[in-house]
N, C-alpha and C positions, 0 to 999 in steps of 0.2 A: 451534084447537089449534096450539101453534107446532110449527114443525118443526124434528129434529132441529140441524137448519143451524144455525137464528137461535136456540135455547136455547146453545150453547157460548158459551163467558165470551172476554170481548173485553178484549186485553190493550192499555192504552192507553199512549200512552208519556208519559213525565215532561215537565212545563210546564219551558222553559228558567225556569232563574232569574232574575228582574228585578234591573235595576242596583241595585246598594244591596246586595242581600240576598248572603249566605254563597253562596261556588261560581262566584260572576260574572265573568267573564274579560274582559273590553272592551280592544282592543288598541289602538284606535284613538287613545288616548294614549299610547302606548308609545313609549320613548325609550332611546337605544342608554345603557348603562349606562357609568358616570362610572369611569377610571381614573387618578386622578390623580399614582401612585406611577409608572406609565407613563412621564407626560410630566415627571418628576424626574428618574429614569433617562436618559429618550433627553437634556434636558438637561444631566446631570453629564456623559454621553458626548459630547457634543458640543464642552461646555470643554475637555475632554480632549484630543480628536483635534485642536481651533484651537491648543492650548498646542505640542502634537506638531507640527506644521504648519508653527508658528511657530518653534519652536527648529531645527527645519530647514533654515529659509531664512535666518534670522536668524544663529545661530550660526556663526561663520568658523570654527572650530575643524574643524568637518566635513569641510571643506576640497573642498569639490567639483570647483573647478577641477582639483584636484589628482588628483580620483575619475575625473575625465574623460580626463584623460592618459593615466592608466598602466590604463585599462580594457582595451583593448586593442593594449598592449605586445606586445612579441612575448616577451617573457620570460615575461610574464603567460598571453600564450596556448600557451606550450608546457607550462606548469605545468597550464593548464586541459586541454591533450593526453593530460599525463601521470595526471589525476583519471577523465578520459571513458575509457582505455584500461584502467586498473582495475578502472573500475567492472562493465565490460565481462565482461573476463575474469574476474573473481573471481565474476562474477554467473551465468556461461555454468559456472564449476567447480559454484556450490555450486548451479544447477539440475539438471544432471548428478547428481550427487554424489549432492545429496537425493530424486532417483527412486531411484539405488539403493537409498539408506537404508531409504526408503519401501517397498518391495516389499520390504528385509530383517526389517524390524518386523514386517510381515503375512504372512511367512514360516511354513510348519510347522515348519521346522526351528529347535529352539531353541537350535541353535550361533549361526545370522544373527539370530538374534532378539536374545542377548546382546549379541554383537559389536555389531551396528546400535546396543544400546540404551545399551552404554557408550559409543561413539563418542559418543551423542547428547549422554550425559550430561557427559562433560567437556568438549567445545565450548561445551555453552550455558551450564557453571557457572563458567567461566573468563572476567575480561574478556578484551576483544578486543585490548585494548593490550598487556597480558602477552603475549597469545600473537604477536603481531608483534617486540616483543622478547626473544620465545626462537626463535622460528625466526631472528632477528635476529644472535644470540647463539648459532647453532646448533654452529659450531666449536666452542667451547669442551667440547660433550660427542661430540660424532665429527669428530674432526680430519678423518677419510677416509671418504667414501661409497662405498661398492662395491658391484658388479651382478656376480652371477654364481649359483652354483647355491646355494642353500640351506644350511647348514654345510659349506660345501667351497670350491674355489676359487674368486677373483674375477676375475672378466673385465676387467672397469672398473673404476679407481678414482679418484676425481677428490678435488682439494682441497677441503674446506667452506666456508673461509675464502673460496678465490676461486666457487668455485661458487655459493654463496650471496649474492649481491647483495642491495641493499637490494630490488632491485623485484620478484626472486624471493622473499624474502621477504615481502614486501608481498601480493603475491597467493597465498602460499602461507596466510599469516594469515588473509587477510582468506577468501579461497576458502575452506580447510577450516572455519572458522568458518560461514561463510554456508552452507554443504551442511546444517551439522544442522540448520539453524531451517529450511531448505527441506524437510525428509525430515516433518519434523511439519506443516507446512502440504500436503505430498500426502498423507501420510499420512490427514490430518484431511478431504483431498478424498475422497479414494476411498472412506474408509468411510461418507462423506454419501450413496453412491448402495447404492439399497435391493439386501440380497441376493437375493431374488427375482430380481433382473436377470439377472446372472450365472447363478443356477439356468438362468433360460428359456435361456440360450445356450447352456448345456451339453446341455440337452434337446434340441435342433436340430442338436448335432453339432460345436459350434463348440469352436476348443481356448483355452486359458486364455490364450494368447498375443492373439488374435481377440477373443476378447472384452473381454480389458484394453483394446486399439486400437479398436476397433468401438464396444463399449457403456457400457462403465466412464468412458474417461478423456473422452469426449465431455462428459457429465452430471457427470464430477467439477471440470471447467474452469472451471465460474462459481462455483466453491469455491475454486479454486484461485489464480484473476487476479488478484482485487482483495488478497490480502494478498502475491504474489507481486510484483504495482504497490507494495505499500509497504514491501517487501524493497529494488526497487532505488533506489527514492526514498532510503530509510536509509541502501542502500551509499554513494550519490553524498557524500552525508553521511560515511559514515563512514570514507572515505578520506582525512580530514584526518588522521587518526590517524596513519597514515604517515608525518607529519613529524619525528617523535619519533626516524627509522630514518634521517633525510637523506636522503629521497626527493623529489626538484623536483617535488611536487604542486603545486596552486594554494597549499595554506595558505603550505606550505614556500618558494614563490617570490616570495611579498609580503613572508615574513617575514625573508627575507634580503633586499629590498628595504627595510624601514623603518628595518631593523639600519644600513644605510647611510645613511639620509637622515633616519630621527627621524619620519618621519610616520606614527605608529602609527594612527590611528585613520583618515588618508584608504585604507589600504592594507587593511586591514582588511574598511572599506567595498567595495574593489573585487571582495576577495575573494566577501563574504556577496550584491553584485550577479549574480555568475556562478553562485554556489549556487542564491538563487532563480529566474533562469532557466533554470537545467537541470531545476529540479524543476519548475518550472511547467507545460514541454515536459511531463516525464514524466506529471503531472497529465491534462493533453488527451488523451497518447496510452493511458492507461490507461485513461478513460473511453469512448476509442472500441471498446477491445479489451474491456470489461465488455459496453459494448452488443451487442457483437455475439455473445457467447455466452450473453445474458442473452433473447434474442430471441424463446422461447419460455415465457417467466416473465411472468407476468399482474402479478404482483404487483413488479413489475422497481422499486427504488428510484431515485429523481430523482438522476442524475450530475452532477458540473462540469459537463457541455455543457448541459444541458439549465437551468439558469441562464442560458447565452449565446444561447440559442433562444426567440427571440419568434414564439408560436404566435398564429394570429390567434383570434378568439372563435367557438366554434358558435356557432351560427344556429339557432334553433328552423323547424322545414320550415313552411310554411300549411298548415292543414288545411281542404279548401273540402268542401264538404254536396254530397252529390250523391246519387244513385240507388246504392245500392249495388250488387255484382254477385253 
C-alpha cells in the first residue's frame, strides 16, 4: 500500500521549447539592431558644423584680427566693468527685494499679500526695456524728489533730472524688475518643503524666525540655486538693454566703437566673446553651488562638471570559495 507521501500528485515542470517550435528564444545569434536614420542624422550634422567651421576661418569679413585687437581694449574693458558692476548690484537688489516679496506673498496679512502681489504683477507684465525708459524718463513726471514726513514737509529735495542718471536708472530697472521674478522663485522654494517641518519646529519651541533660518530655508536652497543660477546668467544678458539709456556697458562701447570705424560685425564679435565667457564662469560656478546643496539628494541630476569629470570604471571585487563563517 503506498504511503500517503508517494500518492500526492507531482507537479512537473514544462519541456523548454525546441529550436524551431513557437516560444524559442536563442540569443546566441542576436545582433545589436540597425539604425540607419541615426547615422543620416549624425551625417547631416556633421556637413553642418565642416560648412560652420569653414565660413569661419575662411570668411575675411569676420574680421578676427580685428576681434583680437579690440578684445581687450581698455575702452572695451571698462564697458565689460560697467556690465559686471550691474549685473551685481541689480542681482544683490532683486535677491533682497524677492525674499521680501517672498515672505509678503506667504504672509497672513492680506494688506502684504496684495501689495507683494501687485508689485509682482506689474514688474513681470511689463517689458524690461519700458521700465528702464521710464525710470529713464523719470523727470518728466516728478521734477523733484523729496524725503521728509509723509503729507507734510520735506526735508530733502533733490533734482530728478540730475539725480537720475543713466546708471541709477539702469539699476533701478533692472533691480526692481529682477526682485519680482526672485520673490516667485523663493517663494516657489519654501513652499517645496513639507509643512510638517515647520509644525515639528514649532512643537520644540522654536519661533518662526528659527525655523525660517534653521529648517525651512536650508531644504528650500536646492529649489532655489539652480533657477536663481539662471536669473544672473539672464541679468549678465540683459544689461545690454541699458544701451538704449547711454550707458558705456559692453554693448553700448563697441557700438560706439563701430559707429567710428564701420566694423560692425568684428565689434560685435568682441562683444558676444565676453558674454559667453562670463556666462560660462557662471555656468561652473553654479554647478558647483547645486552640488553642494544637492548633497544629500540620491536622486541628484548630472551637472556641467560632471561632463568634465572622468570617473574611472568599478571594478567588480573576486569572489574566492572558502569555509564560511
Amino acid at each position: 500500500m503506498d504511503s500517503p507521501k508517494s500518492a500526492a500528485p507531482q507537479t512537473l515542470s514544462p519541456e523548454p521549447a525546441q529550436k524551431g517550435e513557437p516560444g524559442h528564444l536563442d540569443v546566441r545569434d542576436a545582433t545589436r539592431r540597425k539604425h540607419p536614420l541615426r547615422w543620416v542624422a549624425s551625417l547631416v550634422v556633421l556637413v553642418l558644423v565642416a560648412q560652420m567651421v569653414n565660413m569661419l576661418v575662411t570668411n575675411d569679413n569676420f574680421g578676427w584680427p580685428t576681434v583680437a585687437r579690440w578684445l581687450t581694449a581698455e575702452s572695451v574693458m571698462k564697458g565689460l566693468g560697467i556690465t559686471l558692476l550691474l549685473t551685481v548690484i541689480a542681482m544683490t537688489i532683486g535677491i533682497v527685494l524677492g525674499v521680501l516679496l517672498a515672505v509678503c506673498r506667504l504672509s497672513a496679512n492680506p494688506l502684504l499679500r496684495s501689495v507683494s502681489g501687485a508689485y509682482i504683477w506689474f514688474f513681470r507684465g511689463t517689458p524690461t526695456l519700458v521700465q528702464l525708459i521710464f525710470f529713464y524718463n523719470l523727470s518728466a513726471l516728478l521734477p523733484e524728489i523729496s524725503f521728509g514726513i509723509p503729507f507734510g514737509p520735506a526735508f530733502l529735495s533733490f533734482d530728478t533730472n540730475t539725480l537720475i542718471t543713466p546708471l541709477l536708472a539702469a539699476i533701478l530697472g533692472l533691480g526692481l524688475n529682477e526682485g519680482a521674478y526672485m520673490a516667485e522663485i523663493v517663494r516657489g522654494g519654501l513652499l517645496s518643503v513639507d509643512p510638517g517641518q515647520r509644525e515639528a519646529g514649532q512643537a520644540i519651541g522654536m519661533t518662526n524666525a528659527r525655523i525660517m533660518r534653521r529648517i525651512v530655508l536650508p531644504q528650500a536652497m536646492r529649489f532655489i540655486i539652480p533657477p536663481t543660477g539662471n536669473q544672473v546668467i539672464s541679468m549678465v544678458k540683459a544689461t545690454a538693454l541699458v544701451s538704449v539709456i547711454a550707458l558705456s556697458d559692453l554693448l553700448y562701447t563697441v557700438q560706439s566703437i563701430y559707429n567710428r570705424t564701420f566694423e560692425t560685425i568684428p565689434m560685435l564679435l568682441v562683444a558676444c566673446v565676453w558674454y559667453l565667457i562670463i556666462t560660462s564662469i557662471l555656468y561652473v560656478v553654479q554647478s558647483f553651488i547645486e552640488r553642494h546643496y544637492s548633497r544629500g539628494d540620491r536622486h541628484q541630476p548630472m551637472g556641467f562638471l560632471d561632463f568634465l569629470r572622468i570617473r574611472p570604471k568599478a571594478t567588480m571585487p573576486l569572489m574566492t570559495e572558502g569555509p564560511s563563517t
